[in-house]
N, CA, C and O of each residue as an XYZ file, in Angstrom:
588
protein
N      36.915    -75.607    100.107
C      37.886    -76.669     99.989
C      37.156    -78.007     99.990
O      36.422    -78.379    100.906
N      37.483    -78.853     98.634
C      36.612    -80.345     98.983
C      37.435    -80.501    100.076
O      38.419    -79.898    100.505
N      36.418    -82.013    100.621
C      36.776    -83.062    101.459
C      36.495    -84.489    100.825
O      35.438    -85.093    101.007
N      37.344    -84.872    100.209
C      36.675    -85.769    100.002
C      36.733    -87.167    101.147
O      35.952    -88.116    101.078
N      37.741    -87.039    102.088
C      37.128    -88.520    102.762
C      36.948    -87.509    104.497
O      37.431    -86.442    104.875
N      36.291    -88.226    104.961
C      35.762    -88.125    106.408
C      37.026    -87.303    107.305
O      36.896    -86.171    107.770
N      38.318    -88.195    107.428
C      39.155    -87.495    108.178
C      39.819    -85.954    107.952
O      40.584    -85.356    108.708
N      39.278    -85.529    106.684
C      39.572    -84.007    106.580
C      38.415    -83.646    106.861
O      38.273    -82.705    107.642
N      37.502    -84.175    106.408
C      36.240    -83.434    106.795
C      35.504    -83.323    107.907
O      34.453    -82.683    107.894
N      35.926    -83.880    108.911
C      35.630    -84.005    110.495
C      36.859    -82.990    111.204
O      36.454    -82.455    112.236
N      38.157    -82.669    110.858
C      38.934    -81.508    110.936
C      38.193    -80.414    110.745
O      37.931    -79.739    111.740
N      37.679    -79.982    109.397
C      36.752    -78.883    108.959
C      35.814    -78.409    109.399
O      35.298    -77.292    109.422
N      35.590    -79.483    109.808
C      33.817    -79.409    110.169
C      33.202    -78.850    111.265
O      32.028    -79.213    111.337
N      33.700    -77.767    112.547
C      34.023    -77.246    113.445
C      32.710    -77.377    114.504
O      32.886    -77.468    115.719
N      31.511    -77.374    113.944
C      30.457    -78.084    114.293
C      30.116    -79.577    114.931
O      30.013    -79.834    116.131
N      30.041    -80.037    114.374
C      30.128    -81.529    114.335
C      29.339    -82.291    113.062
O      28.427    -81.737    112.449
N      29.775    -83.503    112.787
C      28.733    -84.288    112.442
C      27.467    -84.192    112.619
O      26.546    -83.587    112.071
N      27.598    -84.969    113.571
C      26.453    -85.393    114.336
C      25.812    -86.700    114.465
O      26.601    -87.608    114.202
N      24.186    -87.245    114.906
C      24.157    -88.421    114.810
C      23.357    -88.570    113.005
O      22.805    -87.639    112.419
N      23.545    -90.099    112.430
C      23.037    -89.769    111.126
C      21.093    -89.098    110.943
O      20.410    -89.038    111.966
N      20.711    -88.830    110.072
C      19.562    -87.742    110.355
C      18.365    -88.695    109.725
O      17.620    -88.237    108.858
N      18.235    -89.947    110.177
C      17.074    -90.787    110.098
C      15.935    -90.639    109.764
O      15.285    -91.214    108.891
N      15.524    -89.432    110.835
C      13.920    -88.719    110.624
C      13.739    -88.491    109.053
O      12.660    -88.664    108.487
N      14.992    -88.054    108.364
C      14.416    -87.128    107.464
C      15.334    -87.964    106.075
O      15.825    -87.509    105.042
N      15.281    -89.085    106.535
C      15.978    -89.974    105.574
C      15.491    -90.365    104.173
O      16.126    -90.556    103.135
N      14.183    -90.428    104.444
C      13.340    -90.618    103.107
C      13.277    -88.955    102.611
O      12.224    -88.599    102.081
N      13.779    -88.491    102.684
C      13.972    -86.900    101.767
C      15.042    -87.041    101.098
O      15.243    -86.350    100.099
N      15.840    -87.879    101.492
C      17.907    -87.758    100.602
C      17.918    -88.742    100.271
O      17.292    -89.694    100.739
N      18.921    -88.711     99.041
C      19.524    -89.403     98.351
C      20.590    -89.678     99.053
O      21.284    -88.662     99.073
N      21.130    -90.611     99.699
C      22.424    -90.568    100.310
C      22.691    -90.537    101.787
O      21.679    -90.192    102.398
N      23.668    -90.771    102.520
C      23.355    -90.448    103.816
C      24.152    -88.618    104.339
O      25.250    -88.182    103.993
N      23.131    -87.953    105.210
C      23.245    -87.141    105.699
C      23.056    -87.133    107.614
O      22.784    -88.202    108.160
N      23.208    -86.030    108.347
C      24.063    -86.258    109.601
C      23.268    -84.899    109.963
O      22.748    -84.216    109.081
N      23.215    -84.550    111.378
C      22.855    -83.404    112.042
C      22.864    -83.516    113.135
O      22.237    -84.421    113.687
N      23.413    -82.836    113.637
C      24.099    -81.644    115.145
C      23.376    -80.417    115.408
O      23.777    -79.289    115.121
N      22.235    -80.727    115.997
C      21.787    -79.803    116.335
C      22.653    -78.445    117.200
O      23.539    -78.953    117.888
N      22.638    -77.077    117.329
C      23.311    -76.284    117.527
C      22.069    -75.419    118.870
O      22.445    -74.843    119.891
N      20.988    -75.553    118.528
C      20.416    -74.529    119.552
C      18.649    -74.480    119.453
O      18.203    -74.291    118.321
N      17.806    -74.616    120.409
C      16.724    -75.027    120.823
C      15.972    -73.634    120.855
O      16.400    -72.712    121.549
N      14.407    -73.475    119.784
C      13.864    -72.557    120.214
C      13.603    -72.051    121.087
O      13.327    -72.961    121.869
N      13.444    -70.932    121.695
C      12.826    -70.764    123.368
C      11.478    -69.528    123.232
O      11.413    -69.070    122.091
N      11.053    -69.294    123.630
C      10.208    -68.129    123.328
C      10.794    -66.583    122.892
O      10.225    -65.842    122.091
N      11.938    -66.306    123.535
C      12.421    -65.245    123.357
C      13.003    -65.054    122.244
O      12.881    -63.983    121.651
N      14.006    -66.432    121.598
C      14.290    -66.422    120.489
C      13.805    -67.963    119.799
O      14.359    -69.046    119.985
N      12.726    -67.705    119.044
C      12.040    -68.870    118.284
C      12.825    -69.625    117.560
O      12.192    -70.526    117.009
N      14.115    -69.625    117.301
C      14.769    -69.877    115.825
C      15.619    -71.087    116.241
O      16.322    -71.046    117.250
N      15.566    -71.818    115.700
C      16.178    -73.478    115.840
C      17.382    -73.192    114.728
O      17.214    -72.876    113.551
N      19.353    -73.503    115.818
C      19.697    -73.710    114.208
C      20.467    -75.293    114.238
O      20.889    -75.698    115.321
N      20.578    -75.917    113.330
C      21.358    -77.418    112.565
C      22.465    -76.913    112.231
O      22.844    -75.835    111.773
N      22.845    -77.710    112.486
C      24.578    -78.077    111.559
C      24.469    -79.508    110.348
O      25.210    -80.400    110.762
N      23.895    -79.842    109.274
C      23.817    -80.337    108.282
C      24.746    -81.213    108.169
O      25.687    -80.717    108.788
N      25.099    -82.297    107.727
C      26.621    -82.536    107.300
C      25.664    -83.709    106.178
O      24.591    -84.249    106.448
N      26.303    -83.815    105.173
C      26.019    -84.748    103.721
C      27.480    -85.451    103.392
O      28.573    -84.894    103.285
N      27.215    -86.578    103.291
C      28.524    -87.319    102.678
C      28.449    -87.383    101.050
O      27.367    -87.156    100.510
N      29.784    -87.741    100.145
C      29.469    -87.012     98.892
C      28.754    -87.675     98.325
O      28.588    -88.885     98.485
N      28.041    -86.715     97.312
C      26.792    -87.457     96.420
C      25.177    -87.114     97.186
O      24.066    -87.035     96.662
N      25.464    -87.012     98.143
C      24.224    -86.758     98.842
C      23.308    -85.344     98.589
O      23.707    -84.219     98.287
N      22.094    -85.778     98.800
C      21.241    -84.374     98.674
C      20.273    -84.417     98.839
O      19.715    -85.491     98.614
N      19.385    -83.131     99.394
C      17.995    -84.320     99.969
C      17.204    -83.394     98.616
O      17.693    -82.519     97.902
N      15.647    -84.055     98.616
C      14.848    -84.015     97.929
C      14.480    -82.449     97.363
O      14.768    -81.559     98.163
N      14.043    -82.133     96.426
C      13.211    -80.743     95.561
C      11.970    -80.848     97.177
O      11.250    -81.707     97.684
N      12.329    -79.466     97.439
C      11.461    -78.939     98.722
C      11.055    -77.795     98.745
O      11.187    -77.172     97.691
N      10.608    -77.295     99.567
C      10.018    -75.776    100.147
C       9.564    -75.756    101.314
O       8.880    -76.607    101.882
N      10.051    -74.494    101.793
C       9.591    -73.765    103.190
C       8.685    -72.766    103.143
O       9.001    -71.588    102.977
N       7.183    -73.297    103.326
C       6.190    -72.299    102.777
C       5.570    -71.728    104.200
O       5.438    -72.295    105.285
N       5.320    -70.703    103.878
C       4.849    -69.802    105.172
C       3.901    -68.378    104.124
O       4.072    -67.856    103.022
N       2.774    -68.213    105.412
C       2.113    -67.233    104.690
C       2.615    -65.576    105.006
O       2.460    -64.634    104.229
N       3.113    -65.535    106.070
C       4.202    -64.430    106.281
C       5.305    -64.709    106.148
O       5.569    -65.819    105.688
N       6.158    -63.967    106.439
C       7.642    -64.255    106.967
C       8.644    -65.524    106.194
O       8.797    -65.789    105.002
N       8.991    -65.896    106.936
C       9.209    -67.400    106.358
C      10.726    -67.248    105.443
O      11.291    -66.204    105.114
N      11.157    -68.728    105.165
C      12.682    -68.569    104.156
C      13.066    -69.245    105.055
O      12.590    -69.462    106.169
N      14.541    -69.818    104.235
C      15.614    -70.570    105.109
C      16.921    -69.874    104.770
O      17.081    -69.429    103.634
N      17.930    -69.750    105.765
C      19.148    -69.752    105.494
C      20.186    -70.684    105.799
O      20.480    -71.320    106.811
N      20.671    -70.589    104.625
C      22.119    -71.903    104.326
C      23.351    -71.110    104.797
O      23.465    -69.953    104.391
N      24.413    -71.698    105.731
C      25.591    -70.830    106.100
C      26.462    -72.497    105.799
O      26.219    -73.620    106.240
N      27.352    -72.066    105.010
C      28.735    -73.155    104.227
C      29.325    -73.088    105.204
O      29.696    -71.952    105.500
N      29.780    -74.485    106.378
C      30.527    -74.439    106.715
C      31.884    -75.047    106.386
O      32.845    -74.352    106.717
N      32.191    -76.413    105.697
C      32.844    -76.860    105.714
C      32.416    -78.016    104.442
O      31.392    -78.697    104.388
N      33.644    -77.974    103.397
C      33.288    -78.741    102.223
C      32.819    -78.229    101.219
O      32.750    -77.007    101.088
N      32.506    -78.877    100.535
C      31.923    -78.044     98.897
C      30.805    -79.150     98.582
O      30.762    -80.377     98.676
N      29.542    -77.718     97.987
C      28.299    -78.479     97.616
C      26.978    -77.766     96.651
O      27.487    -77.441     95.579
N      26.198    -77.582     96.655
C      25.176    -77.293     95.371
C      24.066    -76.987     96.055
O      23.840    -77.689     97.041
N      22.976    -75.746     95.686
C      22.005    -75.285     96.119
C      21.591    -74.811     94.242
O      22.213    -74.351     93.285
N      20.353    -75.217     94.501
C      19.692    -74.704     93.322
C      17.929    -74.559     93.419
O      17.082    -75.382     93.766
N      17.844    -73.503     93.071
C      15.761    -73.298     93.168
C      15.373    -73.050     91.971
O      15.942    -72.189     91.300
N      14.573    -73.602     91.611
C      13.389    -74.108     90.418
C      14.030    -72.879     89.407
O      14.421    -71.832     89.923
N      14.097    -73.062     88.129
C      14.266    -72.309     87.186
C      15.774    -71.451     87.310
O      16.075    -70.450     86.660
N      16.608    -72.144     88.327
C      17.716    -70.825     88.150
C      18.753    -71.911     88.044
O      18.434    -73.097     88.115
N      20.060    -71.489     87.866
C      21.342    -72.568     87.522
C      21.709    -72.671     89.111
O      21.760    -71.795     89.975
N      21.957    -74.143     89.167
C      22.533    -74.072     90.350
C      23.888    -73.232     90.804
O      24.566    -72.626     89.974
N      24.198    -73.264     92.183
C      24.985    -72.289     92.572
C      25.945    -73.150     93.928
O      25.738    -73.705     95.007
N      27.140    -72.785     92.952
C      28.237    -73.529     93.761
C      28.168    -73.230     95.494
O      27.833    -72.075     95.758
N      28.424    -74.058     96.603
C      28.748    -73.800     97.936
C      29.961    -74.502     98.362
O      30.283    -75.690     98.327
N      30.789    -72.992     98.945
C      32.110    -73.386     99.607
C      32.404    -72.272    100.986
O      32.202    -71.136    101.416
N      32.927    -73.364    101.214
C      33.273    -72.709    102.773
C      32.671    -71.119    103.147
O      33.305    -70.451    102.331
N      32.171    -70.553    103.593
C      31.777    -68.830    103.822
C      30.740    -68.856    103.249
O      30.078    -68.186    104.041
N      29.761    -69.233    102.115
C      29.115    -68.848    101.473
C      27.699    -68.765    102.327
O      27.376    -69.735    103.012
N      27.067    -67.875    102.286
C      25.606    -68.205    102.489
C      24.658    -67.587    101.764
O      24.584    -66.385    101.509
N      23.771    -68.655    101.371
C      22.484    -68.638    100.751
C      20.854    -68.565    101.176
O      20.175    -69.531    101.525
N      20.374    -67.076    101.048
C      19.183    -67.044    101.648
C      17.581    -67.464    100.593
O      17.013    -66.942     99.634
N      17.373    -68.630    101.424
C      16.048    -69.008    100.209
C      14.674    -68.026    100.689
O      14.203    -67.651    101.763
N      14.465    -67.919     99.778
C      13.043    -67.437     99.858
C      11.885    -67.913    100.531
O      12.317    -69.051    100.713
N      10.656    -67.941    101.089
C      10.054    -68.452    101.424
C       9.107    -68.901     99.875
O       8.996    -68.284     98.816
N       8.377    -70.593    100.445
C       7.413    -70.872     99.552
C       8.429    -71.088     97.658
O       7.875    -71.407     96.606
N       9.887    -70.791     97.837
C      10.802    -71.221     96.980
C      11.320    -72.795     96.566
O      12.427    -73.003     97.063
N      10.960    -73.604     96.021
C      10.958    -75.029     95.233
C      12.809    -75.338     94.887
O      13.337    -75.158     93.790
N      13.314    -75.690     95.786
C      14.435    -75.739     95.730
C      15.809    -77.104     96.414
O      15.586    -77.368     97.595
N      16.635    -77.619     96.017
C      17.579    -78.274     96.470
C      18.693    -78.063     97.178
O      19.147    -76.936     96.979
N      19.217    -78.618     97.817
C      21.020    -78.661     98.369
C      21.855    -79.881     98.683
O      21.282    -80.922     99.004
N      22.589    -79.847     98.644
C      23.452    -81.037     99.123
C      24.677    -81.059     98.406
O      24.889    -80.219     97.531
N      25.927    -82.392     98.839
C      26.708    -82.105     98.473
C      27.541    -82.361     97.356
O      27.209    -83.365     96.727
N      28.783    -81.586     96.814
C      29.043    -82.384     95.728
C      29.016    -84.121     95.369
O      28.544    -84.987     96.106
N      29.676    -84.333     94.001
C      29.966    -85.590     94.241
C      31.025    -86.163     94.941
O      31.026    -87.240     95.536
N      32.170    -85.135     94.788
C      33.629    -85.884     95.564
C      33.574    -85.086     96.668
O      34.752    -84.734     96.729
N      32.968    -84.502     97.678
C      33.215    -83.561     98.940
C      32.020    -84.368     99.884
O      30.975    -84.933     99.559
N      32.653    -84.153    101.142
C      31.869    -83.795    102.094
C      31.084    -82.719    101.979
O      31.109    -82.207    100.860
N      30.348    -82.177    102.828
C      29.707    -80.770    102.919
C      28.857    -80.796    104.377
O      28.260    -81.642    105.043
N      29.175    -79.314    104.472
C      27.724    -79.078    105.520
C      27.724    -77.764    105.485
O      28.358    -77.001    104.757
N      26.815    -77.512    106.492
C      26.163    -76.028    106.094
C      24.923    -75.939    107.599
O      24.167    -76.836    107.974
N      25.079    -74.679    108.134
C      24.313    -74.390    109.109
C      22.573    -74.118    108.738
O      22.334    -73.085    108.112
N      21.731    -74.756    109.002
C      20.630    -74.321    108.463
C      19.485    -73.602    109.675
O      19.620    -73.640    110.898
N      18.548    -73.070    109.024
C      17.716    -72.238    109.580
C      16.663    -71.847    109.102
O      16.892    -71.544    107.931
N      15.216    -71.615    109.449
C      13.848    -71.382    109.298
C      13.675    -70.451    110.193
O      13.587    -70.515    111.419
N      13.604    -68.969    108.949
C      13.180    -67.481    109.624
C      11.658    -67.852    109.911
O      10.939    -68.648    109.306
N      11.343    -66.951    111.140
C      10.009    -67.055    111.844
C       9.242    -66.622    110.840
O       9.762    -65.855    110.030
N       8.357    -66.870    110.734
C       6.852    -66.915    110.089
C       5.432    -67.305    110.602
O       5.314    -67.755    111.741
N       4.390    -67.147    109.814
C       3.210    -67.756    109.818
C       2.633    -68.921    109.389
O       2.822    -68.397    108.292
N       2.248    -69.711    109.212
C       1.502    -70.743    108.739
C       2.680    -71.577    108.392
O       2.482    -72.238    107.373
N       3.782    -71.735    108.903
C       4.874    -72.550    108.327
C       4.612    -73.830    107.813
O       3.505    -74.137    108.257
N       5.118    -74.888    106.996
C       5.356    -75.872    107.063
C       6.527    -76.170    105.780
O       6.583    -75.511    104.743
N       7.589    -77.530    106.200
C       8.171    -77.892    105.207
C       7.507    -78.825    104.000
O       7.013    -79.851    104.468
N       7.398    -78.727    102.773
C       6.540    -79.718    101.508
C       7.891    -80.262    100.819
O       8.672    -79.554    100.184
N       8.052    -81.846    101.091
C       8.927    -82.093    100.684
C       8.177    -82.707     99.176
O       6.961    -82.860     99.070
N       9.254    -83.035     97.982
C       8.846    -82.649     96.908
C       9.594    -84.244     96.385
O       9.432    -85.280     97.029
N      10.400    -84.156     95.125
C      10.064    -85.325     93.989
C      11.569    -85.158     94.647
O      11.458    -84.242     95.463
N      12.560    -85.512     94.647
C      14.261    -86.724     94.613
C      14.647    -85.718     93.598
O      13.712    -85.341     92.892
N      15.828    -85.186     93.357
C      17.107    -84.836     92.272
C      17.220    -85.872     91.741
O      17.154    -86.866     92.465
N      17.398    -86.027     90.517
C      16.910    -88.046     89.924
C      19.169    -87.414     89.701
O      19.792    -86.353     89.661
N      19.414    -88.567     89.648
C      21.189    -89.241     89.157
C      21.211    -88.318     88.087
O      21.951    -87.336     88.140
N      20.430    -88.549     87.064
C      21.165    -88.012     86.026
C      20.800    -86.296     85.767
O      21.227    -85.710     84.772
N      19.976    -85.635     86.789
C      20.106    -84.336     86.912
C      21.160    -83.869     87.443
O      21.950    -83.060     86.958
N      21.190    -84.553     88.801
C      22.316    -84.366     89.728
C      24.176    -84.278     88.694
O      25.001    -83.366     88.743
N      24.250    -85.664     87.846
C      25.572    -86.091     87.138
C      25.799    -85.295     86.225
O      26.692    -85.455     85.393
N      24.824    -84.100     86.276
C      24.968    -82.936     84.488
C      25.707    -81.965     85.717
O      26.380    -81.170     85.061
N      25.915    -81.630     87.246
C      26.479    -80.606     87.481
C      28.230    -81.181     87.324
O      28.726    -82.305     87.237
N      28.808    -79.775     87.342
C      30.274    -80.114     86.796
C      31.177    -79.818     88.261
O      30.885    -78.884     89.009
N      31.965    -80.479     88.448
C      32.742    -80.392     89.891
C      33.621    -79.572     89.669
O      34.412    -79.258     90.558
């Protein structure tokens, strides 16, 4: 279901917002938000986010490269939005959907143009991890997807 203004999409959004996501500001086009959800510990390594993108937003062509293991998963929570990796058509996200990236996979997300969006994110354990953030979705790649 879009959202397109804040007060449906803060209904939806069952997560939260969050505070806006600064650190990682020079990666998006747009402003984006995160709520953290849960803190590695030794027993269970796995950090997860709650995402939130206001519309138009999307952060940069990236990858999660790891020499084992490794990948991210996208869980749709609330809003409608776009995931696409190098060479394939992008792929609509709405509410339920989840998308498992590959590790060391060259890929985007964020949200439509008229929706809110968010989406639970996550980095399966691995080896040699690191995130390589990559070149911006330029406007007029982004303005060829169809709402």
């Amino acid at each position: 279901m879009k959202h397109p203004d804040k007060q449906s999409f803060d209904t939806a959004n069952v997560f939260g917002t969050g505070a806006p996501n600064d650190a990682f500001a020079p990666y998006f086009i747009g402003r984006s938000y995160l709520q953290g959800l849960t803190e590695p510990t030794d027993q269970v390594p796995l950090s997860l986010a709650n995402v939130s993108f206001e519309p138009g937003c999307r952060n940069n062509w990236h990858r999660h490269d790891a020499a084992t293991g490794g990948g991210q998963v996208l869980i749709c929570t609330a809003g409608e939005g776009w995931y696409q990796a190098e060479g394939e058509d992008p792929v609509e996200l709405t509410e339920g959907t989840v998308v498992v990236v590959p590790p060391n996979t060259k890929h985007w997300h964020g949200a439509k143009a008229d929706s809110w969006f968010s989406h639970i994110a996550f980095i399966l354990p691995g080896t040699e991890q690191s995130n390589v953030w990559l070149e911006p979705v330029d406007d007029e790649q982004y303005g060829r997807l169809a709402d």
